[in-house]
C-alpha positions in Angstrom: 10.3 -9.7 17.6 13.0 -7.4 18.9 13.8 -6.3 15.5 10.2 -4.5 15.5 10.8 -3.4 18.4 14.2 -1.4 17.7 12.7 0.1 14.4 10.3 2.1 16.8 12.0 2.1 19.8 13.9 5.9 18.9 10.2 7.4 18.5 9.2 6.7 21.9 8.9 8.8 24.8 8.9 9.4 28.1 5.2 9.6 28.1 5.0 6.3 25.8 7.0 4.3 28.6 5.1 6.0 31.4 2.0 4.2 29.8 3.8 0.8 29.1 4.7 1.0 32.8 1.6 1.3 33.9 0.3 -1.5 31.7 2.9 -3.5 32.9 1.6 -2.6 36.2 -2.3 -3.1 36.1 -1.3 -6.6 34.8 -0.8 -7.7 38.4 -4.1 -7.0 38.6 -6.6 -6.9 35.8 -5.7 -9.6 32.3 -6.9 -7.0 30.3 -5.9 -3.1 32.3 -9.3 -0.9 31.7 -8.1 2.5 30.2 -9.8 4.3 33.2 -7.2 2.8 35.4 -4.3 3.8 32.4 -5.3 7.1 33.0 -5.3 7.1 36.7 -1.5 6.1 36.4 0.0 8.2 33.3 -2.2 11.3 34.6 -2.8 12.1 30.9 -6.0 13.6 29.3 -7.9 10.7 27.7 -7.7 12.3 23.9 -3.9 12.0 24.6 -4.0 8.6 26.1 -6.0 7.4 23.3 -4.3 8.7 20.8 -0.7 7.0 21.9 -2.4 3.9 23.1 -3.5 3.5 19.3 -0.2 4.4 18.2 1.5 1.4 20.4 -1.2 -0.7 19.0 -0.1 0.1 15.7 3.8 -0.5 16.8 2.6 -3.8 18.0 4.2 -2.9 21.9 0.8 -3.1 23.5 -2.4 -5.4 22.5 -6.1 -4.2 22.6 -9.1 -5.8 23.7 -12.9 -4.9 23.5 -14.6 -7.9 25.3 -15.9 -8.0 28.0 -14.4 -4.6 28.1 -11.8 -2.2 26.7 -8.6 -3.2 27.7 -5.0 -3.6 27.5 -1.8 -6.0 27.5 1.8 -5.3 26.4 3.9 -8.9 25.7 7.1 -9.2 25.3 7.7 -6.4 23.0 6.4 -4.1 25.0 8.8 -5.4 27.9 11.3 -5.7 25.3 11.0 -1.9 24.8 10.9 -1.2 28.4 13.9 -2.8 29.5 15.9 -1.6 26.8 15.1 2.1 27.8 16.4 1.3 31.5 19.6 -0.5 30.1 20.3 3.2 27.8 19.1 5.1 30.7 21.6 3.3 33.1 24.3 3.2 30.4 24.6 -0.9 30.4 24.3 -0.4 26.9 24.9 1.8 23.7 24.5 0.2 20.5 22.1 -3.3 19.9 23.4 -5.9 17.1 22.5 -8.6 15.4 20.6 -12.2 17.0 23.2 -14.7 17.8 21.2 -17.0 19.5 18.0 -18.5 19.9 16.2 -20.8 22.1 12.7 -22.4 23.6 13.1 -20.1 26.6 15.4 -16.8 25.8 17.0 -15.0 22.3 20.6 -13.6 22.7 21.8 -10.1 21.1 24.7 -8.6 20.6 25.5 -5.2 22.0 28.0 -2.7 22.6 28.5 -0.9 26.3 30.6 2.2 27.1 33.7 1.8 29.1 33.0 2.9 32.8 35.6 5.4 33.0 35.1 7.1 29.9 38.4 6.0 29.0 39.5 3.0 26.6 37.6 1.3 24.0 33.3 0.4 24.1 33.3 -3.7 24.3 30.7 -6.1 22.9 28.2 -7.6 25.6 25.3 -9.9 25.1 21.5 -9.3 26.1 19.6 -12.1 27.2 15.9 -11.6 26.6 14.3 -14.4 28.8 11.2 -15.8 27.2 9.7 -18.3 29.6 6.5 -19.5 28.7 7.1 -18.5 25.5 6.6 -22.7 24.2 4.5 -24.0 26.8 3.5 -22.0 29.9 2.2 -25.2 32.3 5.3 -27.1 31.0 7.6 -23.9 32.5 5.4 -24.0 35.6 6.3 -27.4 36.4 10.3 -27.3 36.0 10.6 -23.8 37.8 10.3 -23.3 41.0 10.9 -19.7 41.5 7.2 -19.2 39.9 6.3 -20.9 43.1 2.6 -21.4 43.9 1.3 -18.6 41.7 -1.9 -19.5 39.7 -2.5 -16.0 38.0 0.4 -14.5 36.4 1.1 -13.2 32.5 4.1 -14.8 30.9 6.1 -11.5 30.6 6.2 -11.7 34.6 7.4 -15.6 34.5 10.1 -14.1 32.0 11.0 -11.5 34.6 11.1 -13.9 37.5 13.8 -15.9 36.0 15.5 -13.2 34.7 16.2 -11.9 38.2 16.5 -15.2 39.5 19.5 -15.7 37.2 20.9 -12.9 37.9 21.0 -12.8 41.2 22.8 -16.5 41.1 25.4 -14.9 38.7 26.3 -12.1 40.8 26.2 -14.7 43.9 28.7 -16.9 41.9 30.9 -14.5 39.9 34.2 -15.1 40.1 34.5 -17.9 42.1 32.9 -19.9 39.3 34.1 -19.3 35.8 30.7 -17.7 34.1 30.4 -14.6 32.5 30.4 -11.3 34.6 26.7 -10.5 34.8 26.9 -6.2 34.2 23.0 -5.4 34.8 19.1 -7.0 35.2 15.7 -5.1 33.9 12.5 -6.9 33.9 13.5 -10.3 31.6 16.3 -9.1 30.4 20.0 -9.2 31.4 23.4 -7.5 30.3 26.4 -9.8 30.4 30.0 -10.0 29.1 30.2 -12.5 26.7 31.0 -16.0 26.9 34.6 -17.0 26.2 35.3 -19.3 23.1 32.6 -22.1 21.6 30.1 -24.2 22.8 31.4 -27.4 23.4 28.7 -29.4 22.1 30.3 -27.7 18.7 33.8 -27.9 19.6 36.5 -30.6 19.0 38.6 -30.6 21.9 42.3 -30.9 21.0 42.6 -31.9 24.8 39.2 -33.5 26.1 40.9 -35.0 29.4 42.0 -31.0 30.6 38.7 -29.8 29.8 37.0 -32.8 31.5 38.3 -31.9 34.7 38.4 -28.4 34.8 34.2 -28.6 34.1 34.1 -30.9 36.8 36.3 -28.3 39.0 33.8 -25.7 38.5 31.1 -28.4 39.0 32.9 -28.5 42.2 33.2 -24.9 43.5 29.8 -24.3 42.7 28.7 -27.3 44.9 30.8 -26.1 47.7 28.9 -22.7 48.0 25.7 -24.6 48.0 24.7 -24.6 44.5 23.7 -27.0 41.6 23.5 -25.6 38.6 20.5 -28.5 37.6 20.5 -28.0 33.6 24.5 -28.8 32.6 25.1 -30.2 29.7 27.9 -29.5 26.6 24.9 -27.0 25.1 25.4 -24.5 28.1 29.5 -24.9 28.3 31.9 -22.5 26.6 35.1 -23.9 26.0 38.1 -21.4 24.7 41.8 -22.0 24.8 42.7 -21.9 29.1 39.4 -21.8 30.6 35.2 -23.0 30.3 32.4 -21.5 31.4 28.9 -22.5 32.9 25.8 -20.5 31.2 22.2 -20.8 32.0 21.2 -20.5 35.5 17.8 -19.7 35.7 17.0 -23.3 36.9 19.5 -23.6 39.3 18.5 -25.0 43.1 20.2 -25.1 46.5 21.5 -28.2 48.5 18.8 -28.3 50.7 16.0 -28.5 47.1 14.5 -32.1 47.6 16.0 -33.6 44.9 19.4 -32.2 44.9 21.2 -35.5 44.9 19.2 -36.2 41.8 19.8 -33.2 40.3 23.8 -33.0 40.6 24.0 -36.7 39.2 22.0 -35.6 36.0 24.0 -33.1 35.6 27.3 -35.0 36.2 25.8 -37.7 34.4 24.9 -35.5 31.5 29.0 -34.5 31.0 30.4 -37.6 31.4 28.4 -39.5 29.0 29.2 -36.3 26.6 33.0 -36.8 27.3 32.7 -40.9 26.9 30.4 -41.0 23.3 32.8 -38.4 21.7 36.2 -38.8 23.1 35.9 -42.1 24.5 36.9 -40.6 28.2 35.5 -43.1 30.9 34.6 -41.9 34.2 33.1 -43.7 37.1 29.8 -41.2 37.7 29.8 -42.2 41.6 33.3 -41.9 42.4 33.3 -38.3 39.7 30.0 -37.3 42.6 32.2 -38.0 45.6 35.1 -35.7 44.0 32.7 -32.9 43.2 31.2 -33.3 47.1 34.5 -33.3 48.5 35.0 -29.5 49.3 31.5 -29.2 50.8 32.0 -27.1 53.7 35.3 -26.4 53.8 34.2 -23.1 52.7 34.2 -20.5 55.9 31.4 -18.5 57.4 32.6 -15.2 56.4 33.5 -16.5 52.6 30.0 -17.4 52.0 28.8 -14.4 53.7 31.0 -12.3 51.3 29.2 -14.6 48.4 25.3 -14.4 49.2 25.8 -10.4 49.9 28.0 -9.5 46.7 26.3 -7.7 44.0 28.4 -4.5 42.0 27.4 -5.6 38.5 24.2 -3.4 38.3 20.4 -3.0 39.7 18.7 -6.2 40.8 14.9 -5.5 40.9 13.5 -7.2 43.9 10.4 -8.6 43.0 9.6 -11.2 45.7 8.6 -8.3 48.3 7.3 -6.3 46.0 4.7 -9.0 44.6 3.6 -9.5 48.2 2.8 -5.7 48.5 0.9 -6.0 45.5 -0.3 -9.0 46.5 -2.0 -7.4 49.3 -3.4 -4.0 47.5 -5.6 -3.1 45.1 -3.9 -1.4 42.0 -5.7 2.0 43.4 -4.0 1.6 46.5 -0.8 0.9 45.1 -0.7 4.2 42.9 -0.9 6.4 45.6 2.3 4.8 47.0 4.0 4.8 43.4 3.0 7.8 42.4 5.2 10.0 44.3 8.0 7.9 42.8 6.9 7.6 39.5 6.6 11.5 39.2 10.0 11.9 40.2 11.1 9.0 37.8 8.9 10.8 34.8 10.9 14.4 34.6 14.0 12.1 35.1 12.4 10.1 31.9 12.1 13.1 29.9 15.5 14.8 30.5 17.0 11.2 29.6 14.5 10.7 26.4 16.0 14.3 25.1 19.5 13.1 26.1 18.8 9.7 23.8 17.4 11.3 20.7 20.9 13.8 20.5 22.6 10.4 21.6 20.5 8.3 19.0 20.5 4.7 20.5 22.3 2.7 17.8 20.9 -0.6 16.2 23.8 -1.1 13.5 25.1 -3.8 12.7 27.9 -4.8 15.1 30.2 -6.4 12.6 32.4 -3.4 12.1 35.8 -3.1 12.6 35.9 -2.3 15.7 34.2 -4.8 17.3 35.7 -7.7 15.0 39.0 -5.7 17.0 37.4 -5.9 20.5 35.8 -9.8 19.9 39.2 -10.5 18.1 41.0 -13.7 20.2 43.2 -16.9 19.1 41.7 -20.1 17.6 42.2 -22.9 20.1 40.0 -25.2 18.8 39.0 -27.2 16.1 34.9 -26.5 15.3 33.4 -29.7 14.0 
């Protein structure tokens, strides 16, 4: 749980994180990384190694194993850990709140993030902690496709994949469709602003025909640039007083996925039948698929362009390429590549670890005044 993970997280290290990293790391590799190869990466004495490994053990971040060998394994408090020191260290985030949502596959925090220019007010954002596989591992296999044809992988990696892969779509999207503005991406987790108003499987509507039709309009405009979102339904739609907006994208697919057709008419479906058991709104779902299909290609060369290469809301971590590198090497191999890297990355680490304990990474509660000023908007809506 993340809250474990916070009430250690400020006694950790740069050396600590070097050693998650390279658990993380041998996972590629080994299910259980030998200790040998731990010291190979952290370059620490093996009294030292021991000693912190036992103290992460403790912490819960990383698991042990003694059969067939001694081993190790961080899950997703480990990655929890190590993405939160990236999102300090890149200033996506300086204070972590309270759970405000839950789900099979990801757990949603509040948080509070700087302003850019030093100037102005720090604003609440939301981290989404992906947890795919979490529930049932062959059943995630099955429905995503971004794990691809990969037999052997832990489920912290399946949790990163569809972390970037939602990213990456948001940053694609944002701000021709109406989504939040995704800020950053670290292993499964990502930084986001948060999502305008209610959900609308919670909301009355006051005017269900406007909001009808401005879902379907975004419906539209993400069809037009080639994209189906392939899980809509009112439990990933914010509705607030003048606009909606579309969550959840990990599952999304592309015009040319096999069952596209199938896929946008379950999703229109899945509104429409929302609209007409509540508000008794009836829509034809054919002629409502010929609307949405109606801008398809209208959108130029150079607009789409502009689309697939936009990305200013923080660090994607490109995995694909880098999982056929490791693909192809041995984890010895691979150290003497990242080693140069990661040597420049650790006296980085260290500077920035010093820097966060005078900082002190803050896990209050977010409720204060401040941010009831900077969440603070007009009721629109009547909640059911």
């Amino acid at each position: 749980m993340i809250d474990d993970v916070l009430k250690v997280f400020k006694k950790l290290d740069a050396k600590d994180f070097r050693i998650l990293t390279g658990i993380e790391t041998g996972m590629k590799h080994f299910e259980w990384v030998p200790i040998e190869e731990l010291n190979k990466y952290t370059k620490l004495p093996f009294e030292k190694l021991e000693y912190r490994l036992k103290r992460l053990v403790r912490d819960k971040l990383v698991v042990r194993s003694t059969q067939p060998y001694e081993g190790f394994q961080i899950y997703f408090e480990g990655y929890d850990a190590l993405a939160l020191n990236a999102f300090v260290k890149r200033k996506s985030i300086s204070a972590i709140g309270d759970e405000v949502g839950v789900g099979k596959e990801s757990v949603i925090f509040e948080a509070i993030r700087q302003p850019e220019l030093a100037i102005g007010e720090p604003y609440p954002v939301i981290i989404k902690f992906h947890r795919e596989g979490r529930t049932s591992f062959k059943q995630i296999k099955r429905v995503r496709e971004h794990l691809g044809d990969r037999e052997h992988f832990s489920w912290v990696y399946a949790a990163r994949l569809a972390a970037q892969r939602e990213y990456e779509i948001m940053t694609r999207l944002y701000p021709q469709v109406s989504i939040p503005k995704p800020l950053d991406q670290n292993r499964h987790a990502i930084v986001m602003e948060i999502a305008k108003g209610s959900l609308l499987s919670k909301t009355k509507l006051l005017d269900p025909e406007w909001y009808l039709d401005e879902i379907l309009r975004q419906v539209k405009i993400t069809y037009s640039l080639g994209v189906i979102h392939a899980d809509l339904s009112e439990y990933n739609i914010f509705v607030s007083e003048d606009s909606v907006q579309l969550i959840d994208w990990p599952q999304y697919v592309t015009l040319d996925h096999p069952h596209a057709e199938e896929i946008l008419e379950r999703d229109v479906s899945n509104i429409l039948t929302h609209f007409s058991r509540k508000y008794d709104i009836k829509r034809e779902l054919e002629e409502t698929i010929r609307e949405v299909k109606s801008e398809t290609g209208k959108i130029t060369e150079d607009g789409r362009e502009d689309i697939e290469i936009k990305s200013n809301y923080g660090t994607v971590e490109k995995l694909d390429d880098e999982e056929e590198s490791f693909e192809e090497q041995t984890f010895e191999e691979e150290e003497l590549e990242a080693e140069e890297f990661e040597a420049e990355e650790f006296e980085a680490e260290e500077f920035e670890a010093e820097e966060f304990e005078a900082e002190e990474f803050e896990t209050e509660n977010l409720n204060s005044e401040d941010l009831k000023k900077a969440t603070s908007k007009k009721e629109i809506t009547d909640k059911d």
